[in-house]
N, C-alpha and C positions, 0 to 999 in steps of 0.2 A: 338382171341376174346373169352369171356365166355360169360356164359348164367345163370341167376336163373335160379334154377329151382323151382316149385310149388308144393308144393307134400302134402296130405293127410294129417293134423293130429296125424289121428291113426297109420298111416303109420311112422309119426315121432317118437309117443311114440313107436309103434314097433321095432324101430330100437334102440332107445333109452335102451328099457330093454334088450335087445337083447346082446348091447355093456357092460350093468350093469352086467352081468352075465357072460360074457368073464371075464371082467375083476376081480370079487368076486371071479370066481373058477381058478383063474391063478396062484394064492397067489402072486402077482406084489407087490414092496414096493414104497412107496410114492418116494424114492430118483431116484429113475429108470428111465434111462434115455428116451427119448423119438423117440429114434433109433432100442431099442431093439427088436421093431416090424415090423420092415418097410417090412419082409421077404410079409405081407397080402397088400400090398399097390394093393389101385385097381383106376388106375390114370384116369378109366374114369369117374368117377362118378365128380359132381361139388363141390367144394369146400365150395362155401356158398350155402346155400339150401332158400327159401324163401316161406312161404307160410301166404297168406292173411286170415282171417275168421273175416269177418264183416268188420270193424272197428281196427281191431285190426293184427299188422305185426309179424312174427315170423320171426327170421332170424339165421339160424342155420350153427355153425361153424361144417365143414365133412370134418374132415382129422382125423376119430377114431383110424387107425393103429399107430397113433403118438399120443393121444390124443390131437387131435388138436392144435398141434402148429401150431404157424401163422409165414408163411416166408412174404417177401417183396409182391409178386405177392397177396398171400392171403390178406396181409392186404389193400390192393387195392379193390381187390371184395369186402371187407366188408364195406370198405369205400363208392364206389358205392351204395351198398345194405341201408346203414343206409341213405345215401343223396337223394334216390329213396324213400324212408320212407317219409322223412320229406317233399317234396316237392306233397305228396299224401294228398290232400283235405281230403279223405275219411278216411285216416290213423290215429287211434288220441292215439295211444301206441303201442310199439314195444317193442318185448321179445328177447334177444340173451341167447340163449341156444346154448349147445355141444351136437353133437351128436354119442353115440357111449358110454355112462356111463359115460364119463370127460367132464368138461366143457372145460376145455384149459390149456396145461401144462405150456402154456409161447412162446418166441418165436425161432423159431425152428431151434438153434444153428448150424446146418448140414450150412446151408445156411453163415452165421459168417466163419465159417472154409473155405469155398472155399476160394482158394487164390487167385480166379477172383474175389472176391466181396470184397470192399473198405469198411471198416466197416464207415469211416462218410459217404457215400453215403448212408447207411444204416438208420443208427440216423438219418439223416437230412432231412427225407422224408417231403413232406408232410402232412400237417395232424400228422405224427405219426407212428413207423415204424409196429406198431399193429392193425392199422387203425388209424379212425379219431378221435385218443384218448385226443388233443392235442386242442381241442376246445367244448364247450357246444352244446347241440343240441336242435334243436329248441320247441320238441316234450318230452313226458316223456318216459325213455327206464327202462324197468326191466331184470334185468339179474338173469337166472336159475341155480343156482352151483350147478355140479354135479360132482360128483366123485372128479377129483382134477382140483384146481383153484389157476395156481401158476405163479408165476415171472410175463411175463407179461399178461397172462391168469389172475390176480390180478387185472394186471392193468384197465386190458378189465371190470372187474368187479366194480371196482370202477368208471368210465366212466359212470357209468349207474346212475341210480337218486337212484333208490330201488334194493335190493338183497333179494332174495329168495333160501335157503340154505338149501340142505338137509342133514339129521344128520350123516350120518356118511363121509360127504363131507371135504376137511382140505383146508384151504388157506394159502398162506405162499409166501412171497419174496425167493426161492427156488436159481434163480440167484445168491444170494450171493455168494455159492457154486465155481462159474464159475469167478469171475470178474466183472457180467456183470452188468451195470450200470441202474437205473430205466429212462428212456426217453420218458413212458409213460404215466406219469401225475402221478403217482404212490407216490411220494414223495411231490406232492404239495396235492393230492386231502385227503391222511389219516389223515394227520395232523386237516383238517379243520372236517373230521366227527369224528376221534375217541381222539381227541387231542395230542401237540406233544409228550408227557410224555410216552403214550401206543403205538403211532406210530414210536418212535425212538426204543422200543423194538422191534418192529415185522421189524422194518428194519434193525435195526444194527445183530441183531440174523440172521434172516431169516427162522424162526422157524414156522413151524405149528404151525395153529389157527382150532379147531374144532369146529363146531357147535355152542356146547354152550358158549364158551369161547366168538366166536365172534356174537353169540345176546347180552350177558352181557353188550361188550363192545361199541355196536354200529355201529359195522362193516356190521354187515347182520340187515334185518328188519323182516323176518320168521325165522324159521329151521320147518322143514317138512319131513313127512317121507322117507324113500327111496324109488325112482319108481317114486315121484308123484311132485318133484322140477318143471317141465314142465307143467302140468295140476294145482298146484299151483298158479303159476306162472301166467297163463292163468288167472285164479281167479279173481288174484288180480288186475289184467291189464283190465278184464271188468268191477270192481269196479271202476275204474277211469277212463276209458271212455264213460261211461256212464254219465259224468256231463259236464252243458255247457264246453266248452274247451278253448275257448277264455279267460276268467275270470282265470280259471283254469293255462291257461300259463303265463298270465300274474303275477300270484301270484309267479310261480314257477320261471320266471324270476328276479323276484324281490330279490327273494331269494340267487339265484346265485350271482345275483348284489352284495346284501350287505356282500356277504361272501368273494366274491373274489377280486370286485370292488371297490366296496366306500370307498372314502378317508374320512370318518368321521360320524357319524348316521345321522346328516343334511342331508349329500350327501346322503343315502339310502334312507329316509324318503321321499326328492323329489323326486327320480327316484321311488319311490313304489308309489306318487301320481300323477306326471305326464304323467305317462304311462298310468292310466288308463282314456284312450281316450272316445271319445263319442261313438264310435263304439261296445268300450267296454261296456258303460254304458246303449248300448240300450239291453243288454242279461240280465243287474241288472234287466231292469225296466220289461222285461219278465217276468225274473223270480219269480218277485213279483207281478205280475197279476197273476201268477199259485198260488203261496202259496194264495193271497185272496182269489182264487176258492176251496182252502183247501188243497190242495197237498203240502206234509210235514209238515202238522201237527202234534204237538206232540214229534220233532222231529226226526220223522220217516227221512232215508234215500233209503231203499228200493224202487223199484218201482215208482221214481223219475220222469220217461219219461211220455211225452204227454198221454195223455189217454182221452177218455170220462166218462166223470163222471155223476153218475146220479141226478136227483135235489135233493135230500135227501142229500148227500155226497158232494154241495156246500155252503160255508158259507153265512149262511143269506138265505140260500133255506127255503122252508117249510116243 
């Protein structure tokens, strides 16, 4: 049986720069495989780390000796871990981050080679042999890239709604190398953000994608300095949880819908109007007794949340 664990923040960016700086003065090369470390393995620590602040879920891949490659077992924890997210009232964005300098090399080949393990047993997990890559999640997830973000460490990345990229971070289909095949949404989900024309090079190659390359093309939504992909990250994740959430997922649903779903713009147009239920509709009519009291005038988005205002600062006051 495993356990989150909950652990500090600071203590994760700690750990975080800690593994940044192994890894800077190792002089390690992107192609390298994710064994060559295994001599620091410290098997008691947990696998997925998790820690809550606010509103907001962090959920951190710790297998840094390997740069987090994800075996079967791992991809189970995370799977737990994001399904614990979504089913948290209070939970309204979730960050997957690496820890240790790399977000995720991919999945962790050593495991493929036993000659006790049945490779479609493997593929045909649940969910997803990297987790639960292999369905939408209910919630919005931002994923942190750091160091290297490859094969199905990619895929994990894509899975997420938003990417936050640090610059001197490289993504890349790196399995081509090996044989091994994408079976973690990897080849449906690139096509649909960066189209198939740029998505057939990054798969048929399996070439590193840096930074800029992949803000240019739509791949990532930041690039951000080095060290701060995680506190970023964090950023932008309380910029969107901070607005009603109900409205907000429902819009992001819709969205899903008409990209992956709908058989024709009829079809999306309805599910983007039927959905939005009365339940939904009583956050509109909030929100619009806040904006008559004068909150977000101007367009302002800041400082959005409930507040007392004074009679001067309501519309129509004196």
């Amino acid at each position: 049986m495993w356990t989150m664990t909950r652990i500090p923040l600071r203590t994760a960016t700690s750990w975080y720069r800690a593994g940044l700086m192994r890894q800077l003065c190792s002089g390690t090369e992107p192609n390298q495989t994710a064994t060559d470390q295994s001599n620091t393995t410290k098997p008691e620590e947990p696998s997925i780390l998790v820690e809550k602040e606010g509103n907001i879920t962090m959920i951190g891949l710790n297998k840094p000796h390997i740069r987090n490659a994800v075996d079967s077992e791992m991809g189970r924890q995370l799977t737990a871990a994001i399904e614990a997210f979504e089913q948290d009232s209070t939970a309204a964005v979730a960050i997957l981050h690496g820890i240790g300098g790399s977000f995720c090399s991919g999945y962790d080949l050593s495991e493929l080679a036993n000659p006790d393990v049945k490779p479609q047993s493997v593929i045909l997990q649940r969910g997803g042999v990297m987790g639960p890559t292999r369905r939408n999640f209910k919630k919005p997830m931002i994923c942190a890239i750091t160091g290297y973000c490859v094969a199905g460490g990619m895929e994990l990345a894509l899975m997420c709604d938003l990417r936050v990229m640090e610059e001197l971070a490289v993504m890349g289909f790196y399995n081509r190398r090996f044989g091994v095949p994408l079976v973690d949404g990897g080849s449906v989900r690139l096509p649909a953000l960066i189209g198939i024309s740029r998505a057939m090079d990054l798969v048929l190659t399996g070439r590193g994608v840096r930074a800029k390359e992949a803000l240019e093309i739509g791949l990532v939504n930041r690039v951000v300095a080095v060290g701060t992909g995680l506190g970023q990250a964090y950023n932008l994740a309380m910029s969107i949880a901070k607005y009603p959430q109900a409205c907000l997922n429902h819009d992001r649903t819709s969205m899903y819908y008409a990209t992956y779903q709908a058989k024709s713009l009829e079809d999306a147009m309805e599910f983007e109007l039927l959905t939005a239920n009365e339940e939904l509709l009583k956050e509109a009519v909030y929100g619009a007794e806040r904006f008559k009291q004068g909150l977000g005038k101007g367009g302002k988005f800041h400082d959005i949340k409930k507040k007392p205002l004074p009679d001067w600062g309501i519309a129509g006051g004196s």
